[in-house]
Backbone of each chain as ProteinMPNN parsed JSONL, in Angstrom:
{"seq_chain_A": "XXXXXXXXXXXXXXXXXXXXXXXXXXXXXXXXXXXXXXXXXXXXXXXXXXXXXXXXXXXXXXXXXXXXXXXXXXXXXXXXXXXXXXXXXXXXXXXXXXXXXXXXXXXXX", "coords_chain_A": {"N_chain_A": [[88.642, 141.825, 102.663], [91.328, 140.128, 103.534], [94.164, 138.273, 101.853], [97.085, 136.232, 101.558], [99.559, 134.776, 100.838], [102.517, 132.663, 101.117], [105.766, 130.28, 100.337], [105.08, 127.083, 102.152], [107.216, 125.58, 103.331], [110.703, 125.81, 103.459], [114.179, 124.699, 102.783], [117.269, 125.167, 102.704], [120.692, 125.732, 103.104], [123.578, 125.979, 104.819], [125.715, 128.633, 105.458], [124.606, 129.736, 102.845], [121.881, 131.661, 100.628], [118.518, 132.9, 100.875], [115.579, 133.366, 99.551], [112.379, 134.081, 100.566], [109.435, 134.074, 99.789], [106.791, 136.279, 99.151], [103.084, 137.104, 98.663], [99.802, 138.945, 98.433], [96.958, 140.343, 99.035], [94.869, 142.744, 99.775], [92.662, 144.582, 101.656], [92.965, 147.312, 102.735], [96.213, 149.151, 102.678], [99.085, 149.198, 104.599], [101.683, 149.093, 104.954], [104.129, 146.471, 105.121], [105.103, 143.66, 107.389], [107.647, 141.704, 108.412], [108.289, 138.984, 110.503], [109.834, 136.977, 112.727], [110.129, 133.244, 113.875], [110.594, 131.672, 116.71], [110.992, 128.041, 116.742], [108.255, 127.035, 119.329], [108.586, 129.474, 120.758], [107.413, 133.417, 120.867], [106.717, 135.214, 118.347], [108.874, 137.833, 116.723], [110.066, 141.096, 115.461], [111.698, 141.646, 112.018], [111.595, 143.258, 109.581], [110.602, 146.511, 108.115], [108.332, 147.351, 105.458], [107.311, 149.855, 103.536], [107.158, 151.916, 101.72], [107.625, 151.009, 98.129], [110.493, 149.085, 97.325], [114.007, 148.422, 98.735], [114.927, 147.115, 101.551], [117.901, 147.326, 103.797], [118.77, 145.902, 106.482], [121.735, 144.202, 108.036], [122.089, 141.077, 107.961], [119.846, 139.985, 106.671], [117.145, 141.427, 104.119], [114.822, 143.308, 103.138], [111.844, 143.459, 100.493], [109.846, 145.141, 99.045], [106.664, 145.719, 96.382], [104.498, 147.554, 95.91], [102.556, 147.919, 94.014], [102.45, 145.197, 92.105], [101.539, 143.722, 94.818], [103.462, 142.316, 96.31], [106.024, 140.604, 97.767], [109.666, 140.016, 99.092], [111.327, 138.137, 101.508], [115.127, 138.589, 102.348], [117.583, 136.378, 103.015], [121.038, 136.129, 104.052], [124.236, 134.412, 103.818], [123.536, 132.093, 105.416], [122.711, 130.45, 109.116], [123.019, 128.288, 111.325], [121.303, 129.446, 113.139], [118.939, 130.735, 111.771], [117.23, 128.856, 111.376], [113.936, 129.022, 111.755], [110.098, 130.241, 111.51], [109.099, 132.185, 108.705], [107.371, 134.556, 109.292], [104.994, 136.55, 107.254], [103.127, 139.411, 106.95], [100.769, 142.069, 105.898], [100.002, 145.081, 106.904], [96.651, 146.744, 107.88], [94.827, 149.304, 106.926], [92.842, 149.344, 108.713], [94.07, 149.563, 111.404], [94.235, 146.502, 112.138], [96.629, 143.818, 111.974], [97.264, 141.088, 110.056], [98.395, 137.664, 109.382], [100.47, 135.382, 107.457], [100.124, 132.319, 106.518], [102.884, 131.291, 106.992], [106.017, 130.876, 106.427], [108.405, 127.765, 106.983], [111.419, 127.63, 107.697], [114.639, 125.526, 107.049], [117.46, 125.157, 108.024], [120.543, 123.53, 106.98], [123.639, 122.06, 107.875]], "CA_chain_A": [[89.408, 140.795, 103.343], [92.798, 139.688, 102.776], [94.833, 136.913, 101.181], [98.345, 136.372, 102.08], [100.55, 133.38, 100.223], [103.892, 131.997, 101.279], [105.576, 128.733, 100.548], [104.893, 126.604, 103.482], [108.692, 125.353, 103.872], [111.803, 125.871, 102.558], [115.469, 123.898, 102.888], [118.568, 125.796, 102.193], [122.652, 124.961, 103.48], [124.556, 127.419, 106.136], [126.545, 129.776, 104.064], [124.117, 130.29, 101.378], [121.094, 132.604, 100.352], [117.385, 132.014, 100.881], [114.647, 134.461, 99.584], [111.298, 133.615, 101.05], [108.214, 134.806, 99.007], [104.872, 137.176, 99.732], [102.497, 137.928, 97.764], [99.172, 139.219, 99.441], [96.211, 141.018, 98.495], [94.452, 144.114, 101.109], [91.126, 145.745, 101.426], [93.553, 148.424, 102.857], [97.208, 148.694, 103.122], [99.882, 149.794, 105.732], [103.151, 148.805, 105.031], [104.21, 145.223, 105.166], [105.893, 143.643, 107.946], [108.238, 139.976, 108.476], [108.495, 138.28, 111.678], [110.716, 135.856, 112.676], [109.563, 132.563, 114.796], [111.803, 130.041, 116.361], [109.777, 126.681, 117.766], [107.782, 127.856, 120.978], [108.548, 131.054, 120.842], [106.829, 134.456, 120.498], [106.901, 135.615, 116.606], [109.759, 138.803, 117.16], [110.469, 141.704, 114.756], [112.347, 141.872, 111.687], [111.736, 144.177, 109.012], [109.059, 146.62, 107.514], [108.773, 148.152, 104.069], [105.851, 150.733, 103.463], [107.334, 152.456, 100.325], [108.569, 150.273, 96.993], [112.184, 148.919, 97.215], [115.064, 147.215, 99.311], [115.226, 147.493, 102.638], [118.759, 146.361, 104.27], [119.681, 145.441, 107.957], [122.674, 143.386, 108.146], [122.088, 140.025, 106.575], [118.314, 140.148, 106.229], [116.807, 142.448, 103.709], [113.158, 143.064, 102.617], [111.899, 143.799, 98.998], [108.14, 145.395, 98.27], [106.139, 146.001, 95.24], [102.841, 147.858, 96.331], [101.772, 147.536, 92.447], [101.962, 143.661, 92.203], [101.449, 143.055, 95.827], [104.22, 141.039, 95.916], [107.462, 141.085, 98.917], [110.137, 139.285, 99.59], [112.951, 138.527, 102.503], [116.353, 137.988, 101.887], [118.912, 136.261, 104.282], [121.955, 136.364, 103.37], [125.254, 133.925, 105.224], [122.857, 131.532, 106.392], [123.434, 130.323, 109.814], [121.847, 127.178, 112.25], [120.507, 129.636, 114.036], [117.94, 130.778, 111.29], [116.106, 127.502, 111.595], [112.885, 129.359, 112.19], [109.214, 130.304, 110.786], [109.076, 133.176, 108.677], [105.821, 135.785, 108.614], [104.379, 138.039, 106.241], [101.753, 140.336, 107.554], [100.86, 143.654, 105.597], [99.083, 145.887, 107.89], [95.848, 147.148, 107.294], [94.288, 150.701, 107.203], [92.287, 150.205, 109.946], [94.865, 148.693, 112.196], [94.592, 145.316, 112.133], [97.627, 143.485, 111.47], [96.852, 139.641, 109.527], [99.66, 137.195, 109.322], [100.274, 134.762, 106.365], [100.532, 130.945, 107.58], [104.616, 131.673, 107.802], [107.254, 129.398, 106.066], [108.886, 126.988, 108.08], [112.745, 127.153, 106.892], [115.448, 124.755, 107.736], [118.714, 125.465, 107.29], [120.993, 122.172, 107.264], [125.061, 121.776, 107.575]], "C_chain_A": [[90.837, 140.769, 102.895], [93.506, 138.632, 102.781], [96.709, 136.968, 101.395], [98.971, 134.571, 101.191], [101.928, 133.35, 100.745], [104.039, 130.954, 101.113], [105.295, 128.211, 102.112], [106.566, 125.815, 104.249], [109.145, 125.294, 103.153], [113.198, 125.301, 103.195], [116.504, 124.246, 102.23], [119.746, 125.121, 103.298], [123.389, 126.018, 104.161], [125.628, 127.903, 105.163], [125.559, 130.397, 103.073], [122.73, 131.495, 101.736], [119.551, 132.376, 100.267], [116.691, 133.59, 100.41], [113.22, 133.486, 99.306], [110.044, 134.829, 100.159], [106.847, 135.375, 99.473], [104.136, 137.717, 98.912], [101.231, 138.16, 98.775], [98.406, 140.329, 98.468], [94.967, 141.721, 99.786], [93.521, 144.546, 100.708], [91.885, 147.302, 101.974], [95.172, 147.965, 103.155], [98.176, 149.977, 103.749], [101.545, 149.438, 105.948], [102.736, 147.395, 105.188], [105.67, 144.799, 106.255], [106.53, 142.316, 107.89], [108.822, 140.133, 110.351], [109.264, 137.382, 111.614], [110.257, 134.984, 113.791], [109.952, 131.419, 115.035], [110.439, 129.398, 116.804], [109.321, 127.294, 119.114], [108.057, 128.843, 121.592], [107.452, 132.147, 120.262], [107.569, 134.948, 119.029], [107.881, 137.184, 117.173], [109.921, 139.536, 115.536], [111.265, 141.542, 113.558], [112.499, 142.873, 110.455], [110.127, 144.928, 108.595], [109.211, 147.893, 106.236], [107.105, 148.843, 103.818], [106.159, 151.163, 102.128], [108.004, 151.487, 99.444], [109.961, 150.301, 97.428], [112.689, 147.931, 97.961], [115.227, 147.761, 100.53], [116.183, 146.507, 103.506], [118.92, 146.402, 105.952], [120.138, 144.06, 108.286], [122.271, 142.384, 106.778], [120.764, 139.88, 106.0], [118.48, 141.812, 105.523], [115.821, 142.056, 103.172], [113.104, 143.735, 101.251], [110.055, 143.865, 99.222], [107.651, 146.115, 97.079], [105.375, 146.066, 95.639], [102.343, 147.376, 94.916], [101.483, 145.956, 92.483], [101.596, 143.127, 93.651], [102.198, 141.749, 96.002], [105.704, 141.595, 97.347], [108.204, 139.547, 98.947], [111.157, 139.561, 100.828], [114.017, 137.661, 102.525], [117.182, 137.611, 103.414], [119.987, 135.993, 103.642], [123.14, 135.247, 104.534], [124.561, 133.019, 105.906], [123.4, 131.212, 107.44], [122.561, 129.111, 110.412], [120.466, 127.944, 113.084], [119.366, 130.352, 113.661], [117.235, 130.352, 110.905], [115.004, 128.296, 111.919], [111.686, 129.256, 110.933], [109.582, 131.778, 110.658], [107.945, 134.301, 108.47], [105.862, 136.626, 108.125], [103.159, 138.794, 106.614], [101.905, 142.381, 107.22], [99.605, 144.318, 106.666], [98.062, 146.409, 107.529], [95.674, 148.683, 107.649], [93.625, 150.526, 108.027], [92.631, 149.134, 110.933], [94.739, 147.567, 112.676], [95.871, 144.723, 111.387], [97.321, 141.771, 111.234], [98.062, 139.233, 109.098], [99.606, 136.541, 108.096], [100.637, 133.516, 107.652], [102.466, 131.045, 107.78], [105.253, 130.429, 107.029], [108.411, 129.323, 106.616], [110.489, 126.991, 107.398], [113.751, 126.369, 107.8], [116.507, 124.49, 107.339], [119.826, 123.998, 108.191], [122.76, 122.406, 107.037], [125.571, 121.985, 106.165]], "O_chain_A": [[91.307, 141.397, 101.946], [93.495, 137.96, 103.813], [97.324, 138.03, 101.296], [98.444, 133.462, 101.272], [102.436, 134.469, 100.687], [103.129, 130.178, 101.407], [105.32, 128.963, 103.086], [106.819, 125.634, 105.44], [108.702, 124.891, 102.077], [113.245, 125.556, 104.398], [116.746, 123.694, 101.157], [119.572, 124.198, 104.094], [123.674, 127.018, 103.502], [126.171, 127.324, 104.222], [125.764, 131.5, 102.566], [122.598, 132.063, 102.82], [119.274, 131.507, 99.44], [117.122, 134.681, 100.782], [112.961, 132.645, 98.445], [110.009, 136.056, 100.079], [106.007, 134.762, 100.132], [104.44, 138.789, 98.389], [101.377, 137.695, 99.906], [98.887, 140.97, 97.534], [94.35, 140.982, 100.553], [93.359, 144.92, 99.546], [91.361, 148.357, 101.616], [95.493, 146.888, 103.658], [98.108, 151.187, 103.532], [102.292, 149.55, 106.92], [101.58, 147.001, 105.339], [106.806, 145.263, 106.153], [105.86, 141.571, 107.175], [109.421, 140.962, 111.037], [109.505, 136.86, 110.526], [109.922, 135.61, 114.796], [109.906, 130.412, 114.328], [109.339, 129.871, 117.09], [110.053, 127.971, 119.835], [107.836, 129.103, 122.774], [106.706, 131.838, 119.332], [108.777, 134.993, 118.797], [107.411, 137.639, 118.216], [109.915, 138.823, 114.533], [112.191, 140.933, 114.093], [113.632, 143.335, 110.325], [109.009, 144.417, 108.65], [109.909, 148.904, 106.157], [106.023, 148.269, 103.947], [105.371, 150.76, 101.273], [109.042, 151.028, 99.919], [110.537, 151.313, 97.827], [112.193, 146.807, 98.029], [115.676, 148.904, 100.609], [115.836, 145.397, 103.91], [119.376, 147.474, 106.35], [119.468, 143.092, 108.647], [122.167, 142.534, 105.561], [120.658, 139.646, 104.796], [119.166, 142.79, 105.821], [115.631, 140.919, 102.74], [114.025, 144.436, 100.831], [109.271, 142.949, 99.467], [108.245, 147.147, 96.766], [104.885, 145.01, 96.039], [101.689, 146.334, 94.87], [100.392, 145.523, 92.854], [101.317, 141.928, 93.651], [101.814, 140.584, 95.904], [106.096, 142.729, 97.625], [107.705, 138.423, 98.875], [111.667, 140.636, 101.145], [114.012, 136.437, 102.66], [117.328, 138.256, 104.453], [119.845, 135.557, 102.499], [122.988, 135.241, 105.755], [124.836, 132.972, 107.105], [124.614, 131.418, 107.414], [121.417, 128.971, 109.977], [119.365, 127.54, 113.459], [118.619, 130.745, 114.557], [116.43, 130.884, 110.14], [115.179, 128.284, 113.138], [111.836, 128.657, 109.868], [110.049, 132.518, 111.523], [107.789, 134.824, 107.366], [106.633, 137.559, 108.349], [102.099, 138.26, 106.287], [102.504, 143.335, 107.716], [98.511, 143.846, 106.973], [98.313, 146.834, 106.401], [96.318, 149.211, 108.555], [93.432, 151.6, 108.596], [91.946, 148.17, 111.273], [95.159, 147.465, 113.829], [96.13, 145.13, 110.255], [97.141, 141.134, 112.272], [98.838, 140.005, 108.536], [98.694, 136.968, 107.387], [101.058, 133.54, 108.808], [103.042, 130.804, 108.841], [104.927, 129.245, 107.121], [109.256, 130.199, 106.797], [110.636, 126.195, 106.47], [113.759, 126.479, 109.026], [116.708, 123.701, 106.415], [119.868, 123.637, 109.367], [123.111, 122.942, 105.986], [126.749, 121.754, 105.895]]}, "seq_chain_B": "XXXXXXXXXXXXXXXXXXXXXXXXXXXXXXXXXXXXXXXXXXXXXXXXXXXXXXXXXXXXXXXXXXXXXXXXXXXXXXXXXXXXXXXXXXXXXXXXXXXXXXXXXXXXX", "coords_chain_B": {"N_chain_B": [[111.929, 147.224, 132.199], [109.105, 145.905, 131.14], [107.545, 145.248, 128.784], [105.02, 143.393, 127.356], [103.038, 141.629, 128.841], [101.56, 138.248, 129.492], [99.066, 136.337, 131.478], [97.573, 133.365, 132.166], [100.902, 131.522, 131.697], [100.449, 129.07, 131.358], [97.367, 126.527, 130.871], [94.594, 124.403, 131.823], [91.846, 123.689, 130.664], [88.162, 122.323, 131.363], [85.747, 121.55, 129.44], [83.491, 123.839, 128.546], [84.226, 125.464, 130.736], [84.783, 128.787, 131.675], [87.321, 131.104, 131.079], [89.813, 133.858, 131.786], [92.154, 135.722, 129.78], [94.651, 137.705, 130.599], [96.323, 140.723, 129.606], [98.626, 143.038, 129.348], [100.152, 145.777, 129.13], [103.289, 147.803, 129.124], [103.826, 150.38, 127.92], [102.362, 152.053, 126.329], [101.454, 151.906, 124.008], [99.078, 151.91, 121.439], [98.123, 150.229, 119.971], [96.36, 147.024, 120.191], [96.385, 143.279, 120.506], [94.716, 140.013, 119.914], [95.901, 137.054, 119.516], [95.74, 133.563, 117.914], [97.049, 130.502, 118.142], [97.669, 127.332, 116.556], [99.075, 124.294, 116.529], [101.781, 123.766, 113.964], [100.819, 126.018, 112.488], [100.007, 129.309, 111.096], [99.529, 132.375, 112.702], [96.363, 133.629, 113.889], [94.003, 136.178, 113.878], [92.3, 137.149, 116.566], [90.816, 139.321, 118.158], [91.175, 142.788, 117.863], [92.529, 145.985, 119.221], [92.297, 149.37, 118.791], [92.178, 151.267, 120.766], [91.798, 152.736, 124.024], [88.957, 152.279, 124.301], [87.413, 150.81, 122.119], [87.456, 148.42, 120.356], [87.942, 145.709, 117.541], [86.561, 143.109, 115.81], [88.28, 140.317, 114.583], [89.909, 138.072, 112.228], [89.03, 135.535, 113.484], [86.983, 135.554, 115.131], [84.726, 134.23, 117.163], [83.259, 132.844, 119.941], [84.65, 133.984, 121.743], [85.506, 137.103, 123.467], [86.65, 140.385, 124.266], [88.16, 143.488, 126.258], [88.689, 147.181, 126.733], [89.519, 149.07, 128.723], [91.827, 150.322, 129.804], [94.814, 151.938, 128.535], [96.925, 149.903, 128.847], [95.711, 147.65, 129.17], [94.474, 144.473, 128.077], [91.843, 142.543, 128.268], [91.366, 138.812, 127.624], [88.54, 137.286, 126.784], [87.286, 133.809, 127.107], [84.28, 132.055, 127.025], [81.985, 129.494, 128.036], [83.952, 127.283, 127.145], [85.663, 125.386, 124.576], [86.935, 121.987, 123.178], [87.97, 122.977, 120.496], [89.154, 125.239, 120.97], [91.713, 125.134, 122.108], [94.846, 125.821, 122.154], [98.202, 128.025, 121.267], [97.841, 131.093, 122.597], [98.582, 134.546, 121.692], [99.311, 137.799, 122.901], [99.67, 140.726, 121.649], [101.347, 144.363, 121.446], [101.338, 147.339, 119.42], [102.708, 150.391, 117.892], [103.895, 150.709, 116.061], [106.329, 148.404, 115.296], [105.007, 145.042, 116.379], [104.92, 143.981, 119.243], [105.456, 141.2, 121.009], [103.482, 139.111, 124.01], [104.634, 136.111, 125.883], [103.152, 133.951, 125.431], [99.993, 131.997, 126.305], [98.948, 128.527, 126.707], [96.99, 127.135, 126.305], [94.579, 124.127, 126.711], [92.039, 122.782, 126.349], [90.149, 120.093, 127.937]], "CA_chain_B": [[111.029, 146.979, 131.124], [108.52, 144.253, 131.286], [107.176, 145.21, 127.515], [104.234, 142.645, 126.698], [103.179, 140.337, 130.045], [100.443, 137.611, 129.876], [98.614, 135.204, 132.421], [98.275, 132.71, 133.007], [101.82, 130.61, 130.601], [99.599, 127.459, 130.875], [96.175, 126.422, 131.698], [93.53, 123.372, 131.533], [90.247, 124.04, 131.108], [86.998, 121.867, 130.994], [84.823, 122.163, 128.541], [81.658, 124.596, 129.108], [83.885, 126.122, 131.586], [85.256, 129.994, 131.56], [88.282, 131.712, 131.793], [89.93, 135.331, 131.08], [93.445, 135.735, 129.942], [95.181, 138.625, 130.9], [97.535, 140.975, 129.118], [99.34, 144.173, 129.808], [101.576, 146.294, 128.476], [104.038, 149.33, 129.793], [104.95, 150.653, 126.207], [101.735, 153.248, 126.331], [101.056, 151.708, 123.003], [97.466, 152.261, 121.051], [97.242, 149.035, 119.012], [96.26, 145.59, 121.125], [95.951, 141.949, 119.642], [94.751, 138.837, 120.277], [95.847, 135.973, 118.418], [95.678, 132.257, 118.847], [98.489, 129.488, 117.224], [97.451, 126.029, 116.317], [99.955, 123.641, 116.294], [102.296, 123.845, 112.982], [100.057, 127.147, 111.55], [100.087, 130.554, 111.392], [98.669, 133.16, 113.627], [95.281, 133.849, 113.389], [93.583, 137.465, 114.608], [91.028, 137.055, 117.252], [90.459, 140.689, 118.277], [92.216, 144.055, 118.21], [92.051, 147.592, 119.513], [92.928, 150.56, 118.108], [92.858, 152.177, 121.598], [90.794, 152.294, 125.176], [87.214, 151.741, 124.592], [87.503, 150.579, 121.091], [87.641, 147.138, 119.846], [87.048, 145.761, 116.687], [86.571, 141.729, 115.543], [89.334, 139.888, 113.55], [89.474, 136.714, 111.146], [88.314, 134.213, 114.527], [86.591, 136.198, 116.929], [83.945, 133.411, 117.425], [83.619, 132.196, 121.156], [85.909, 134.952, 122.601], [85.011, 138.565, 124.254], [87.127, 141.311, 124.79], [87.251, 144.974, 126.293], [89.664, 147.924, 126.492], [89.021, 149.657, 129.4], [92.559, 151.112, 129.7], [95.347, 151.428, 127.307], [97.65, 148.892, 129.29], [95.008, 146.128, 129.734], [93.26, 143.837, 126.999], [91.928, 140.953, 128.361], [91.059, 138.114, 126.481], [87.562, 135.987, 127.32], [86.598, 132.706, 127.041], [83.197, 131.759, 127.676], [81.612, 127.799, 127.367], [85.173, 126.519, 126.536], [85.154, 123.914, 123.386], [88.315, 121.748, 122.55], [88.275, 123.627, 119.509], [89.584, 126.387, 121.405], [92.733, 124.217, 122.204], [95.924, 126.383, 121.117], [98.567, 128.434, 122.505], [97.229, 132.396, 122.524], [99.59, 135.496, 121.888], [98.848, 138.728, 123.068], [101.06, 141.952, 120.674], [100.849, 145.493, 121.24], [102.214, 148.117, 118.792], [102.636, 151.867, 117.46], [105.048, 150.351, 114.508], [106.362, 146.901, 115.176], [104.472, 144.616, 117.738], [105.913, 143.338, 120.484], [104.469, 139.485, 121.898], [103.885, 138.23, 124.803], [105.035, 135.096, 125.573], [101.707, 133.32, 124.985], [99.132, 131.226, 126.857], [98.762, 127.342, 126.48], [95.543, 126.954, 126.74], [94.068, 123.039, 126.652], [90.083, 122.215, 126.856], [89.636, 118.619, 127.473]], "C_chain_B": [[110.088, 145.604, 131.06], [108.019, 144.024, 129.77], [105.585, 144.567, 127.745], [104.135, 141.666, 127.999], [101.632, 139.58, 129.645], [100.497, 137.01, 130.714], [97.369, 134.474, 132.002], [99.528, 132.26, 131.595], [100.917, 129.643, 130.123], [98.124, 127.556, 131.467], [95.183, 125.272, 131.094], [92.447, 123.534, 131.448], [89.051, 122.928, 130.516], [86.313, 122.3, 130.018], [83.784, 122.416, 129.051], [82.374, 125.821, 130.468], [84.914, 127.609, 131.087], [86.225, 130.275, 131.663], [88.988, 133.21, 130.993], [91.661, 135.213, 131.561], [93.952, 136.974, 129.614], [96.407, 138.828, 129.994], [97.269, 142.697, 129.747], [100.241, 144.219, 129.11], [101.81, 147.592, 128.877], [104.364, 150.023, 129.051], [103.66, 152.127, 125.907], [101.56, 152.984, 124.655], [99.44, 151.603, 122.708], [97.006, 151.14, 120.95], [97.428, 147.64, 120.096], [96.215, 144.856, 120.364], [95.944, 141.027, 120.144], [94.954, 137.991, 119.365], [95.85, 134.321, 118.589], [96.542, 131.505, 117.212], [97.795, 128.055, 117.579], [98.953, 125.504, 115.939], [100.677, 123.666, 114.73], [101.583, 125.214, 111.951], [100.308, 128.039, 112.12], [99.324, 131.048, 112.237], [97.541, 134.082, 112.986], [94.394, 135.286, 114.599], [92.258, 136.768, 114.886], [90.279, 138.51, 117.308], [91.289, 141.195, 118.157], [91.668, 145.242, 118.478], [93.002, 148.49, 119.413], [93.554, 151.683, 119.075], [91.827, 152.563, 122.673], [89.857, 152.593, 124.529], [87.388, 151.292, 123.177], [87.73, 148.76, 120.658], [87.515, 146.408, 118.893], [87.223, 143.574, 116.496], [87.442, 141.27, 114.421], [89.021, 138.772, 113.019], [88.363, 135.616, 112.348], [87.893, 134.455, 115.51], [85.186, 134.987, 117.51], [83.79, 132.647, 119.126], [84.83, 132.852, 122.145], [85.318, 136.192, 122.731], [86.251, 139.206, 124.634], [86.684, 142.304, 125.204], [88.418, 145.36, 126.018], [89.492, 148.786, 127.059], [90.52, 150.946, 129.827], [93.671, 150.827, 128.636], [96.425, 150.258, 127.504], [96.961, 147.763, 129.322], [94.261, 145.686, 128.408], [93.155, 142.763, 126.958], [90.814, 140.612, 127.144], [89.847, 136.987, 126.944], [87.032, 134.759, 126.863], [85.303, 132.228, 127.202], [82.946, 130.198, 126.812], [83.182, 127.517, 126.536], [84.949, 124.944, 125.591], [86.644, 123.866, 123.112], [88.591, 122.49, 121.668], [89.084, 124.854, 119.623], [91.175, 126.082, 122.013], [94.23, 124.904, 121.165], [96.608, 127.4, 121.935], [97.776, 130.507, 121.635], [98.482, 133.355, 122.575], [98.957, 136.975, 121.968], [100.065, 139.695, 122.45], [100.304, 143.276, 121.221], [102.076, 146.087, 120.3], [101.878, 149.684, 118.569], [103.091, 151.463, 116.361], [105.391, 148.97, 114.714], [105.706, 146.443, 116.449], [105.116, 143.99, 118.369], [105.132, 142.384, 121.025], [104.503, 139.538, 123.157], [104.488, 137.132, 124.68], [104.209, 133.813, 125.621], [101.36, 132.853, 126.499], [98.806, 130.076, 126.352], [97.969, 127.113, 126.85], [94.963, 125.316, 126.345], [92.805, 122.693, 127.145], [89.596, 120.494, 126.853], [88.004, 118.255, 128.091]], "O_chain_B": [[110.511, 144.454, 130.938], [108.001, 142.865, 129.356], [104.853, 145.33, 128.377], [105.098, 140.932, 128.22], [100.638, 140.294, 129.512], [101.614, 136.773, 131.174], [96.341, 134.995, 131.568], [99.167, 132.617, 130.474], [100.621, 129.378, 128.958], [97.739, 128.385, 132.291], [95.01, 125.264, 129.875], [91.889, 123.517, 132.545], [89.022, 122.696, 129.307], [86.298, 123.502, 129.749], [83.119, 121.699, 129.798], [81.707, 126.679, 131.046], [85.732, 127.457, 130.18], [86.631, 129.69, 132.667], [88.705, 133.548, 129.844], [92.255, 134.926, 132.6], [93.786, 137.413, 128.476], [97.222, 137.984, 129.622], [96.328, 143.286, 130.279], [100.966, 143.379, 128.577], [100.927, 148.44, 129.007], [105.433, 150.562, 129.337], [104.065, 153.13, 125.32], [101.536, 154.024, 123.997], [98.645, 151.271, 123.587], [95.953, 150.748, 121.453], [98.482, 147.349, 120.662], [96.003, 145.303, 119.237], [96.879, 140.748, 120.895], [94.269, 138.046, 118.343], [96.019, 133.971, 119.758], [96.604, 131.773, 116.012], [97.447, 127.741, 118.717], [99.783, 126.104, 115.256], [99.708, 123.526, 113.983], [101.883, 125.295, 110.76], [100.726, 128.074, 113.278], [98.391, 130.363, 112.659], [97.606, 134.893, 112.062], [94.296, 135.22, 115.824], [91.466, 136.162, 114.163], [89.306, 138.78, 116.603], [92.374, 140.618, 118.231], [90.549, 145.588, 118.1], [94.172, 148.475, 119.796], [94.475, 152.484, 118.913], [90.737, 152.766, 122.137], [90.123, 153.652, 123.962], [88.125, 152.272, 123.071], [88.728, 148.285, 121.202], [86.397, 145.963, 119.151], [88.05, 142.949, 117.159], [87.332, 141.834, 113.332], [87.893, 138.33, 113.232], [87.272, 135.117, 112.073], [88.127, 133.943, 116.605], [84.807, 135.309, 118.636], [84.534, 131.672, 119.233], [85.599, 132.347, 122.963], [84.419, 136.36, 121.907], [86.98, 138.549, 125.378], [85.506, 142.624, 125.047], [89.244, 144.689, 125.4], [89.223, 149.761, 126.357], [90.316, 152.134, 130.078], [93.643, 149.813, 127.939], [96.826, 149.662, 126.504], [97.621, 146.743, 129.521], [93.545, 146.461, 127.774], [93.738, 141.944, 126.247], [90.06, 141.203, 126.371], [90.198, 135.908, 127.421], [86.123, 134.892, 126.044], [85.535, 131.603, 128.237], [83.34, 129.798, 125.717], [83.284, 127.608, 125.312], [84.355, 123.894, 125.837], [87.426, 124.795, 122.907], [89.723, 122.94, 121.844], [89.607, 125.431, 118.67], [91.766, 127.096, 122.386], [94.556, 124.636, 120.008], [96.121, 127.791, 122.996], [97.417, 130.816, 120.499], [99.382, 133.088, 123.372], [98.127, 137.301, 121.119], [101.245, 139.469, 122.718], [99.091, 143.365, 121.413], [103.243, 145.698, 120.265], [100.848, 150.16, 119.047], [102.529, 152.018, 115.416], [104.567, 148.214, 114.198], [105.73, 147.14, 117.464], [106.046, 143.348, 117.881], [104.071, 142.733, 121.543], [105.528, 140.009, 123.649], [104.971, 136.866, 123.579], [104.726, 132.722, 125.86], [101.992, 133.098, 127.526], [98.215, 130.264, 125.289], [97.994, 126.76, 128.029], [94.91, 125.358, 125.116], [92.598, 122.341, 128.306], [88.917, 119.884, 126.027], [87.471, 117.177, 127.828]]}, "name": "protein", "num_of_chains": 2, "seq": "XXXXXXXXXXXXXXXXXXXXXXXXXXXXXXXXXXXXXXXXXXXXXXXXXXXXXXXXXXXXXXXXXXXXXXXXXXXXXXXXXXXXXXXXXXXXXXXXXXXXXXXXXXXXXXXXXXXXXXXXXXXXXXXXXXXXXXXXXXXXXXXXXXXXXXXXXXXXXXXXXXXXXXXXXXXXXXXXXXXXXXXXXXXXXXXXXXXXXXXXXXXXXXXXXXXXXXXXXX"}
């Protein structure tokens, strides 16, 4: 089976720096992916890290540790308009993809 | 490009009674998914398929039926509808990142 943790919400300030936490534990694993999910919207793309390290595009960047089962994602410049939910979902070996419940962030003036 | 289409957006349904929600996709992608969203929570795997005739059961397959008869189609069945089933539904396909529909609002009163 698998176990997936994130906080459940977080409250950061436009300009600044948020890193959202994953830890997660796999009967098989496939890389790890993050979603992004405004209110009543469809969950949409944003990064995916399969090998250890830092993975940058633009102001978001992802961070995985296969050893600890552990990821994070960085935003960087906050803005209003990254008021969203954020998901963690490592992929499995036999293609199923399982989400984490997603933390809700809310970025304020 | 239409990507990811479901049917119906919305829908009411009685309880006890049936219904089958349609997805498609033009992307010639392998991997299917059903998932269903409760109000303020994460997304939870109903089914997925790896790729036509194939299907396998995810965290909440309970009270739901799929098939996978081609690689564009993977509907999603209902049978004996129970409030419990009360949530909106997202249909993803992928090769590497998944791509949503834009769900189904499904309500059983």
């Amino acid at each position: 089976g698998q176990n997936i943790d994130q906080p459940t919400e977080m409250t950061a300030t436009e300009g600044a720096i948020v890193q959202i936490n994953c830890t997660y534990q796999t009967s098989g694993f496939n890389g790890l992916f993050w979603y992004q999910q405004h209110a009543g919207e469809a969950p949409t793309f944003l990064s995916y890290n399969v090998l250890d390290g830092l993975e940058e595009k633009g102001r978001f960047s992802s961070f995985l540790s296969r050893s600890k089962g552990y990821s994070y994602l960085l935003l960087k410049e906050l803005q209003m308009k990254d008021s969203a939910s954020y998901l963690c979902a490592p992929g499995g070996s036999q293609g199923n993809l399982i989400f984490g419940k997603g933390t809700k962030l809310s970025v304020k003036p | 490009n239409a990507g990811v289409t479901q049917t119906p957006k919305f829908r009411i349904l009685k309880i006890g009674q049936s219904m089958t929600l349609q997805c498609t996709q033009d992307m010639n992608h392998n991997y299917m998914y059903w998932y269903r969203q409760d109000p303020g929570m994460g997304l939870k795997l109903i089914y997925y398929s790896v790729g036509a005739g194939i299907t396998d059961k995810g965290e909440v397959p309970n009270g739901y039926n799929v098939s996978r008869s081609t690689t564009e189609d993977f509907p999603l069945r209902l049978e004996l509808a129970a409030p419990s089933q009360t949530s909106v539904y997202f249909c993803a396909s992928s090769d590497f990142e998944a791509f949503f529909g834009q769900g189904t609002r499904l309500t059983v009163v």
